[in-house]
C-alpha positions in Angstrom: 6.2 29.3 -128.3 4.7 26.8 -126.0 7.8 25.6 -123.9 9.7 28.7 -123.1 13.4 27.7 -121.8 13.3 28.9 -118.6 10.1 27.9 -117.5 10.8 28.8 -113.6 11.4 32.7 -114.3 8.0 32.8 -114.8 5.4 34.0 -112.6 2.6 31.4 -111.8 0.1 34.0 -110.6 -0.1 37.6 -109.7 -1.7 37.1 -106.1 -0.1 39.2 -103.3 2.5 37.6 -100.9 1.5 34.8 -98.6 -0.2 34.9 -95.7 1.5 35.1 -92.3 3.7 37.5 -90.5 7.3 35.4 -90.5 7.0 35.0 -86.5 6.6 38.4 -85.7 2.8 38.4 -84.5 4.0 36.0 -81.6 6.6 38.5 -80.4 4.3 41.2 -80.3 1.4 38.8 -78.4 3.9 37.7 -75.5 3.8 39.9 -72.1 5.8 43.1 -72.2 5.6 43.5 -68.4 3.4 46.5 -66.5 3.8 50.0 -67.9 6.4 51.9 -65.5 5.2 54.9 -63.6 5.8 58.3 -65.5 8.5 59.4 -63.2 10.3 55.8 -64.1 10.4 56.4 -68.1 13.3 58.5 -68.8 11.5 60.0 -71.8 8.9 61.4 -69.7 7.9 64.8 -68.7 7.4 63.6 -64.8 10.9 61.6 -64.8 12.5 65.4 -65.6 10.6 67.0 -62.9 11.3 64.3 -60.4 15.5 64.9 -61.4 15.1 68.5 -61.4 13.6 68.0 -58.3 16.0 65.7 -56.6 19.1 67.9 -57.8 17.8 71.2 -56.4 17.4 69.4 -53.3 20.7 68.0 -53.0 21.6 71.7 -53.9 19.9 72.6 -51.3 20.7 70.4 -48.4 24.5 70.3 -49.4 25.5 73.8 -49.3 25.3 74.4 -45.6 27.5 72.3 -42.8 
């Protein structure tokens, strides 16, 4: 059966996907901006030291007139 009747449901070739990334490789190249200081990234260990820090002083200096 030489001419099958849906000749487009057929694969041509059983290469991989093609090349390229779909745009996403120039997102990742552009500039993401300096890398914050520990205390600055919330998910840090130094940012919950630093706010530990800051509320025990406020503890301290507000308790007394």
């Amino acid at each position: 059966m030489a001419n099958k009747p849906r000749p487009g449901a057929v694969r041509k070739s059983k290469k991989g996907p093609t090349a390229g990334t779909g745009g996403h490789g120039r997102k990742a190249l552009e500039g993401k901006g300096p890398t914050p200081k520990a205390e600055d990234r919330p998910y840090h260990k130094a940012y919950r030291a630093k706010q530990l820090a800051e509320r025990s002083a406020a503890r301290r200096a507000g308790g007394k007139p």
